[in-house]
TIVEX-586941 format. One record per atom (N, C-alpha, C): residue in three letters; x, y, z. Coordinates in steps of 0.1 Angstrom, whole numbers, padded with zeros to 4 digits, always signed. Each point is the difference from the previous one (the first is absolute). Layout:
BEGIN
AlaXYZ...
//
This chain:
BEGIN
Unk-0856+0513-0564Unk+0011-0006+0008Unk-0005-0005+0013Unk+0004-0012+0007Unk-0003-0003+0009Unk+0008+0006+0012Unk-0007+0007+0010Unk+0008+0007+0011Unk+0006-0010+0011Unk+0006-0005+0006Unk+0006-0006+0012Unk-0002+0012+0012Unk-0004-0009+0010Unk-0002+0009+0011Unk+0011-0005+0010Unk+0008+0006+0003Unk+0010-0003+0008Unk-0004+0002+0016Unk+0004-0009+0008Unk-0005+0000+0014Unk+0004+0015+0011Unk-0006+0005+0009Unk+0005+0011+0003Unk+0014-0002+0008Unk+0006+0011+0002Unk+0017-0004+0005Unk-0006-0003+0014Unk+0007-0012+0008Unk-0002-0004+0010Unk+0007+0007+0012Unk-0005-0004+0011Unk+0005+0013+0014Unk+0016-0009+0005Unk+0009+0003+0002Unk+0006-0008+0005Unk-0004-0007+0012Unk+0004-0009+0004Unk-0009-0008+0017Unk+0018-0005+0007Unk-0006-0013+0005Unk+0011-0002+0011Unk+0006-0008-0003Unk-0002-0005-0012Unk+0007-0010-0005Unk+0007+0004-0010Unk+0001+0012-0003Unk+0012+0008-0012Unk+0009+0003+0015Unk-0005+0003+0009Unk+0010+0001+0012Unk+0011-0013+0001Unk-0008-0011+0001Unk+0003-0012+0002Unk+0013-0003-0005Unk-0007+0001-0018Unk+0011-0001-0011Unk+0013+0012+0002Unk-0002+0009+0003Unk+0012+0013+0002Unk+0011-0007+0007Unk-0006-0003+0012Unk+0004-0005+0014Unk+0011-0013-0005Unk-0005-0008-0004Unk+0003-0012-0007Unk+0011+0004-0009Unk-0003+0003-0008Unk+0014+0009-0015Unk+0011+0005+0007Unk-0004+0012+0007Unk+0012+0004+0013Unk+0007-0008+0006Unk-0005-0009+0004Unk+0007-0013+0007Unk+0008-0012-0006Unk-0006+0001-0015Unk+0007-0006-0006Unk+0013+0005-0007Unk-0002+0013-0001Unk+0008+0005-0005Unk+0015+0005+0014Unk-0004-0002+0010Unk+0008+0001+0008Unk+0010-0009+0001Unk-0008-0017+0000Unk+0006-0010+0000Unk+0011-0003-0007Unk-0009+0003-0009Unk+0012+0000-0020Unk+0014+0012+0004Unk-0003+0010+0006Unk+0011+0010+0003Unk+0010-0005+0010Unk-0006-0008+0012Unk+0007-0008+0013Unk+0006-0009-0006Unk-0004-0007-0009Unk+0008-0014-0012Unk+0009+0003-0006Unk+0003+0011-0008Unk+0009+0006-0007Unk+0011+0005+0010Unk-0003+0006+0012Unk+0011+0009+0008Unk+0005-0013+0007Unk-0005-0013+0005Unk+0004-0013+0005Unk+0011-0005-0007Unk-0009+0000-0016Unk+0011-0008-0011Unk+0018+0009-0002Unk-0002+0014+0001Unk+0007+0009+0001Unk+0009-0004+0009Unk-0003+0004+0012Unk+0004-0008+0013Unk+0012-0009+0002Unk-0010-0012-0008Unk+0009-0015+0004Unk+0014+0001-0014Unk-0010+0005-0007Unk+0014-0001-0011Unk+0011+0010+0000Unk-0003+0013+0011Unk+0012+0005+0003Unk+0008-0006+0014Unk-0006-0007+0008Unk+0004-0006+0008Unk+0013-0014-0009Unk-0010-0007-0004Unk+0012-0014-0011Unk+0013+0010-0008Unk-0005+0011-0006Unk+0014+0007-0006Unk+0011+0006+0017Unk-0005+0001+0004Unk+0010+0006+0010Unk+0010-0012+0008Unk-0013-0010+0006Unk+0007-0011+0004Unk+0014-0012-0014Unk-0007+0006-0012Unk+0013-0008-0013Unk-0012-0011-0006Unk-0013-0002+0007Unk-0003-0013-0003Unk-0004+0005-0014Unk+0008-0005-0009Unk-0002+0003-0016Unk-0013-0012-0002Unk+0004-0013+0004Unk-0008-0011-0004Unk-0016+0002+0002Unk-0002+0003+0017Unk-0019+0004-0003Unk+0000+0012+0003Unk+0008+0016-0004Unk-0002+0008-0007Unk-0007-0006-0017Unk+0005-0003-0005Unk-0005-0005-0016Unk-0014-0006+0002Unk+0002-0014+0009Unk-0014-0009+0003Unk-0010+0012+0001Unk-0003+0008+0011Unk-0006+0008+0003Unk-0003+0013-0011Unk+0011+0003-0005Unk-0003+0011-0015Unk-0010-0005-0008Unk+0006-0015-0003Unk-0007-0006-0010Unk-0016-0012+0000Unk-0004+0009+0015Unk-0014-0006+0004Unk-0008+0014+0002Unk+0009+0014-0001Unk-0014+0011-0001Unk-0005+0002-0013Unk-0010+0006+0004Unk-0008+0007-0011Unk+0007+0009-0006Unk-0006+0004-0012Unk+0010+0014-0009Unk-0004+0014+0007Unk-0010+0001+0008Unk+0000+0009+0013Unk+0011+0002+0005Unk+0002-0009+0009Unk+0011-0001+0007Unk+0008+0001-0002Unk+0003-0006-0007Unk+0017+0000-0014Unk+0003+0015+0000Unk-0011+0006-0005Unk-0002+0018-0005Unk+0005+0006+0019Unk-0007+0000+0006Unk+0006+0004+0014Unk+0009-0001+0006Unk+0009-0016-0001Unk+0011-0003+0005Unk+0009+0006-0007Unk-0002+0004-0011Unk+0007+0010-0010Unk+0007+0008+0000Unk-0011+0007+0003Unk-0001+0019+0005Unk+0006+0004+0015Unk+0001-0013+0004Unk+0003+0001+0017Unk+0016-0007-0002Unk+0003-0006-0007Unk+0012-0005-0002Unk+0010+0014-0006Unk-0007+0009-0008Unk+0005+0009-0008Unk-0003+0018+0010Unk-0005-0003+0010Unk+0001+0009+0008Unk+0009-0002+0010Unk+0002-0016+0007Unk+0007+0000+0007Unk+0016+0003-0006Unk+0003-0006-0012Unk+0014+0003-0008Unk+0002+0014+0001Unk-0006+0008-0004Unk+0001+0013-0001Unk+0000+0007+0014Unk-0005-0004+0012Unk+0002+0009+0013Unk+0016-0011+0000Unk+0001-0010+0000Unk+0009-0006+0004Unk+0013+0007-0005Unk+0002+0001-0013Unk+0010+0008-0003Unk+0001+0015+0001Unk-0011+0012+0003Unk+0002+0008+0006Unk+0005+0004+0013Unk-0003-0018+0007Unk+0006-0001+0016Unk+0018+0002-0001Unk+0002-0011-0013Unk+0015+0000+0001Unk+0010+0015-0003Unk-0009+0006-0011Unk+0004+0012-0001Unk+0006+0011+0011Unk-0011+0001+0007Unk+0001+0008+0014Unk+0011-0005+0005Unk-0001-0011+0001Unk+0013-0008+0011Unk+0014+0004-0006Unk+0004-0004-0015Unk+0015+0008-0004Unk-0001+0010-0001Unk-0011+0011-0001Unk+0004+0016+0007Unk+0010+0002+0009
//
């Protein structure tokens, strides 16, 4: 059989730092983009604007879609707990 010699595992250096550094920051951005998209599109529902509420729906990503979601279905849910309290 022929053996393969595999190279030894390498030390990390400063450029796996680099890359970390980088990933982190991207990943922050992507997190800042989603909470923006969140944002504006609960801002257009509140103000009525149905018209670029939709325009705006229908230019995110399925990210966002998934987020504005969960934030739309949290806010429903405190929102009607709110009214509750209130006819107490």
């Amino acid at each position: 059989m022929n053996d393969v010699e595999c190279p030894p595992p390498r030390r990390p250096g400063p450029s796996d730092d680099v890359d970390q550094a980088l990933a982190d920051v991207l990943k922050a951005i992507g997190t800042a983009s989603r909470a923006l998209a969140v944002q504006s599109a609960a801002s257009m529902a509140c103000h009525g604007d149905r018209r670029r509420l939709a325009a705006c729906l229908d230019a995110m990503t399925p990210g966002q879609l998934t987020e504005v979601t969960v934030a739309a279905r949290l806010l429903s849910a405190e929102a009607e707990q709110a009214l509750a309290r209130r006819e107490r």
